[in-house]
N, C-alpha and C positions, 0 to 999 in steps of 0.2 A: 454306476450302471455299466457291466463289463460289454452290453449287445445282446445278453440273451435272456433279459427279463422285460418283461413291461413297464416296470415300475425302477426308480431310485432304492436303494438299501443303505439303510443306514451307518451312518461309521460305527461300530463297537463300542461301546459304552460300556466303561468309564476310560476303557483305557485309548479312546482315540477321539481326536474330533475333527473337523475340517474346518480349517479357515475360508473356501473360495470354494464353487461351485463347478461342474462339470468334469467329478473324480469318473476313472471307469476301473476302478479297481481297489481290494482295501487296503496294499500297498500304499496309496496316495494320502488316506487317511494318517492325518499327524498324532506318533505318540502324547498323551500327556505327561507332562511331571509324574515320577515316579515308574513310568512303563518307557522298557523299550521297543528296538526292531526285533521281531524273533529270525531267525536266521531260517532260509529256505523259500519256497514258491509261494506262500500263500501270504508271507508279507505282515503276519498280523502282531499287533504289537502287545508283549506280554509282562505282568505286572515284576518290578525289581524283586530278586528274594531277602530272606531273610540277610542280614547284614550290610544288604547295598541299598543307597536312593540315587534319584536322580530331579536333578533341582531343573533343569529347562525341558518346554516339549522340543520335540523332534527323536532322530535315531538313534543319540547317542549311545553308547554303553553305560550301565550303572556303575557308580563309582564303589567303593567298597568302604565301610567303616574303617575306621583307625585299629591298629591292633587293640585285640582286649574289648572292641566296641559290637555291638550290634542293636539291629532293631528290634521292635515286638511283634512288628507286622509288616505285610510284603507292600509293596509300593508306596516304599517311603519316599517322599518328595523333599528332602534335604539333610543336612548334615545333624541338624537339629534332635533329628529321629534319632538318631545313633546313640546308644546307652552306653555306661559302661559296664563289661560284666559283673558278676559276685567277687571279692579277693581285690577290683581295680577301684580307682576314683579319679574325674577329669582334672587333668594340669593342662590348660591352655589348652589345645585340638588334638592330644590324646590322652590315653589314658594308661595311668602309672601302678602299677602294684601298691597297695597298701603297705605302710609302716609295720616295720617288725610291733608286734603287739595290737597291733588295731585290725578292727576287723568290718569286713563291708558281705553281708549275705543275699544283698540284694541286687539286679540289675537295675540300676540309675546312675543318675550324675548326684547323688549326693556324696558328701566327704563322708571315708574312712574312720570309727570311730573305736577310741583308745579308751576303755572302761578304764575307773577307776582302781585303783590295786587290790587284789584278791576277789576281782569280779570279772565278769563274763558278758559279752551279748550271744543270747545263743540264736542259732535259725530259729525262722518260724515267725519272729515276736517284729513289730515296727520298730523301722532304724531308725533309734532313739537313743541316747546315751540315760535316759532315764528308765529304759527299760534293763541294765546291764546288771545281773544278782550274783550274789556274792556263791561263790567259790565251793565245790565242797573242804570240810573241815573249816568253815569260816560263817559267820553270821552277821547276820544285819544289825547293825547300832542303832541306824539312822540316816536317813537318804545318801543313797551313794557313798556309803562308809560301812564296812565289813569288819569285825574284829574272828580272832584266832579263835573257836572251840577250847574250851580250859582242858587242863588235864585230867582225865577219867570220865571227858565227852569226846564226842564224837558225830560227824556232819556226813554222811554220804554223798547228797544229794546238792544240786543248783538250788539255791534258797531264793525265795521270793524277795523283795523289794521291801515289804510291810515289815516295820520292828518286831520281832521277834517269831515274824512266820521264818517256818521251815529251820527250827530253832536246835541246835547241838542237844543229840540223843546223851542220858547220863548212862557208864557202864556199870554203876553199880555203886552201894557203898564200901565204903574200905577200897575206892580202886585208883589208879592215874594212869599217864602213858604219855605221851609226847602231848606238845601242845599243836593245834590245827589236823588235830587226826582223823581221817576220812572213812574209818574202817574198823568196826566193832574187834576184828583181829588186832589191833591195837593197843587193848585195852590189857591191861596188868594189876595185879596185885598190888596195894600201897606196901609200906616199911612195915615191918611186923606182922604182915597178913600173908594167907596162901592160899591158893585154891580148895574149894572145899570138894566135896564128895561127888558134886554134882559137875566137877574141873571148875576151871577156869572163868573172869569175865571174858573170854578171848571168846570163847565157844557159846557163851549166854547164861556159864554159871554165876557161881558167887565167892567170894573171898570170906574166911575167916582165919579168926585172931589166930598168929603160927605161935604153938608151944611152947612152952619157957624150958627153962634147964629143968629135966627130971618128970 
């Protein structure tokens, strides 16, 4: 009560309280955990932003996450809040870039995760090493195990998890082309055969048997 009301006003809630009686201003009102002093006349104390907490009440300053870290929400009240971004994962009280190959899309403190070979985790999906699908130009065998598209198939697309969903396109009879091929351009003529009238598997035609002597 500054003298010129009738009544007590209360400290600001959530971000002040008061220990002891007889404040006359909301300067005197104590920050809590995660709010500080705002700077200027009116004293009032205002919640940590995004990336900083503060672990005791009083004026302090908010401390700021570790590089790479921040929080989800403003008036974090400890270190604990601090995440680590997408691309990082925590070592001891900061956080480290991910391993060549492994990949983190999420902000948490969970570990970086290194899919299996010729697989992927893409955004979007829960950080799981069980969600990681195999590769374009490669297929699913069997949980977390991809084999190469044969030759005269062909994979575009991130394949699902489930044996043989998202399964290597064929280009044709009579066709081959590299093995793990991503790309219906890919696709060629076997020995003895040549595009027909209609071109190429390359384009979406068809191959027929190529001419003898005569």
């Amino acid at each position: 009560q500054d003298g010129t009301a009738a009544t007590c006003t209360s400290c600001p809630s959530p971000s002040t309280y008061s220990s002891g009686g007889g404040l006359e201003s909301v300067a005197e009102c104590t920050c809590q955990p995660g709010y500080t002093r705002e700077s200027g006349e009116n004293g009032a104390c205002v919640a940590c932003g995004i990336g900083t907490y503060k672990e005791e009440p009083g004026d302090a300053s908010c401390t700021s996450c570790a590089a790479h870290g921040i929080t989800l929400l403003t008036a974090a009240d400890g270190p604990d809040a601090c995440l680590c971004q997408p691309g990082f994962a925590p070592s001891g009280e900061a956080c480290v870039a991910c391993a060549a190959g492994a990949v983190k899309h999420v902000t948490s403190n969970a570990s970086c995760i290194d899919c299996p070979v010729h697989s992927t985790l893409l955004p979007g999906v829960p950080h799981d090493v069980s969600n990681c699908v195999c590769d374009p130009g490669y297929y699913s065998v069997g949980a977390l195990q991809c084999s190469p598209c044969a030759p005269g198939s062909y994979k575009s697309s991130y394949g699902a998890n489930e044996v043989g969903a998202a399964g290597c396109a064929s280009c044709g009879a009579h066709t081959t082309g590299a093995e793990a091929a991503t790309n219906r351009t890919e696709c060629v003529c076997a020995t003895n055969y040549e595009a027909g009238p209609e071109d190429g598997p390359d384009v979406g035609g068809h191959c027929v048997a190529t001419c003898g002597a005569g």
